[in-house]
N, C-alpha and C positions, 0 to 999 in steps of 0.2 A: 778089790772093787766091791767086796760082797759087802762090807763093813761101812765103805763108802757109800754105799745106798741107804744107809741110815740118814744122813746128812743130806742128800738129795729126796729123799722123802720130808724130810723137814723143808725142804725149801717147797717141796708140792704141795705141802700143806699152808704154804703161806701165798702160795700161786694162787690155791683156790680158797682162802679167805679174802684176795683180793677181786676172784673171780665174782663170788655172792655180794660183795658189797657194791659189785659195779652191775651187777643183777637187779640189786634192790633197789639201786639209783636209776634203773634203766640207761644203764650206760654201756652197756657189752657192744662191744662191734659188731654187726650184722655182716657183714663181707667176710671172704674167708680171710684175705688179708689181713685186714683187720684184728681178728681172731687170731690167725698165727703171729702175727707182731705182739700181740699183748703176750700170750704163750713164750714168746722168744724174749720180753721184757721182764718176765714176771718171775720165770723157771731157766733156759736155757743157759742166757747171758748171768744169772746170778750164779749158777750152780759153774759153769765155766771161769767168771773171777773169783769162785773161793777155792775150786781146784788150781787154777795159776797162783794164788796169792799163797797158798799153800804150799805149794810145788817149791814155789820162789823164795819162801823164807825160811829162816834159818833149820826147820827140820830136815827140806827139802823132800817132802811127803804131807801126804793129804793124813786125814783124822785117819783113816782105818790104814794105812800103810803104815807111818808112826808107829800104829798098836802093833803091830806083826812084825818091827825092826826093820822096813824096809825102806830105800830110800830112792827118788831119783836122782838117775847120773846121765852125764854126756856119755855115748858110748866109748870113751877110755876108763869110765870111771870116775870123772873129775863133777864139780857143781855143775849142774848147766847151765846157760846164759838163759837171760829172761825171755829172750827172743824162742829158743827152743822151748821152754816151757809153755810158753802162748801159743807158738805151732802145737806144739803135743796135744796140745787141749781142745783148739778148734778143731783138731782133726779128729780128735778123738770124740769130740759132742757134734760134729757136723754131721753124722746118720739119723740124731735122733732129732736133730732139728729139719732133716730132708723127710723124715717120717713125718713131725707135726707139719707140715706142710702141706704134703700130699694128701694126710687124712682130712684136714679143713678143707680144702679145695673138693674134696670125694664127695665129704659131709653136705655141703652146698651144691651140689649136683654135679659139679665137673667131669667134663670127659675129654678132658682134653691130653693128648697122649705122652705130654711131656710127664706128667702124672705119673705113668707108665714106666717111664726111662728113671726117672727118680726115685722111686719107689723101689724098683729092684737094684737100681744103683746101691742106694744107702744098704741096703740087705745082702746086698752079695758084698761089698766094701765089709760088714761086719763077717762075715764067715771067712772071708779072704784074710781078716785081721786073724781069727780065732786058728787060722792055718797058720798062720803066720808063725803065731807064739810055741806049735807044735817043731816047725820044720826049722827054722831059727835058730844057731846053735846059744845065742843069748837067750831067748827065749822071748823074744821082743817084738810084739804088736804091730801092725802098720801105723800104728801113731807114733810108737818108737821109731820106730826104722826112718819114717818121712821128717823126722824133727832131731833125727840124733840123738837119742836120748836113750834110757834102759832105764827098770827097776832093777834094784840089788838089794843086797842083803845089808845092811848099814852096820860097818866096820866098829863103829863105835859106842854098838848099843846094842 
């Protein structure tokens, strides 16, 4: 993932190139909504179809997996279907989109307690994942585990 975040930073820099030019137009959305839909338009949704599209095609691995010989599998092993890969992904980007939510909503004065529930939801979801990957005898994530899927070592490379 470490490697991955090269590529997700390239997309946040192309999130907030579109941020400033919708700044200089006066065009930002004022509502927190607003706001986190452009965010989930702009970074979220994009960085999620190029890890599925990734996933999906023929390397079955994102840019920084590839580099390190690793590959996703269903957990026997085998390709996994596209449907598992799109699970793996939503599940695996949905804390950070329950995070950009909660901080726009905060951002704009919200106090309202669902805020609260989501907020540690998404953070305890990431630490229960990080256990996950310890006690696991695969060593698989709750985005593995909830989508069928695993990283492995890639037999043929």
């Amino acid at each position: 993932m470490g490697m991955d975040l090269l590529m997700i930073a390239g997309w946040a820099a192309l999130a907030g190139l579109v941020a400033v030019v919708l700044h200089l137009t006066h065009a930002v959305p004022t509502a927190a909504s607003g706001q986190d839909a452009l965010a989930f338009l702009t970074l979220v949704l994009p960085v999620v179809l190029t890890f599925v599209r990734q996933e999906a095609g023929p390397s079955h691995a994102t840019w920084g997996k590839h580099r390190l010989g690793m590959i996703v599998t269903d957990a026997a092993g085998r390709r996994p279907s596209t449907t598992q890969i799109v699970a793996r992904n939503l599940v695996k980007f949905a804390p950070w989109q329950a995070a950009h939510t909660t901080v726009f909503h905060l951002l704009a004065g919200s106090t309202a307690s669902w805020l609260l529930v989501t907020s540690i939801g998404a953070q305890l979801f990431v630490l229960l994942s990080a256990l996950a990957l310890v006690v696991d005898p695969q060593h698989r994530s709750l985005h593995d585990r909830l989508a069928g899927t695993r990283v492995a070592r890639n037999a043929e490379g």
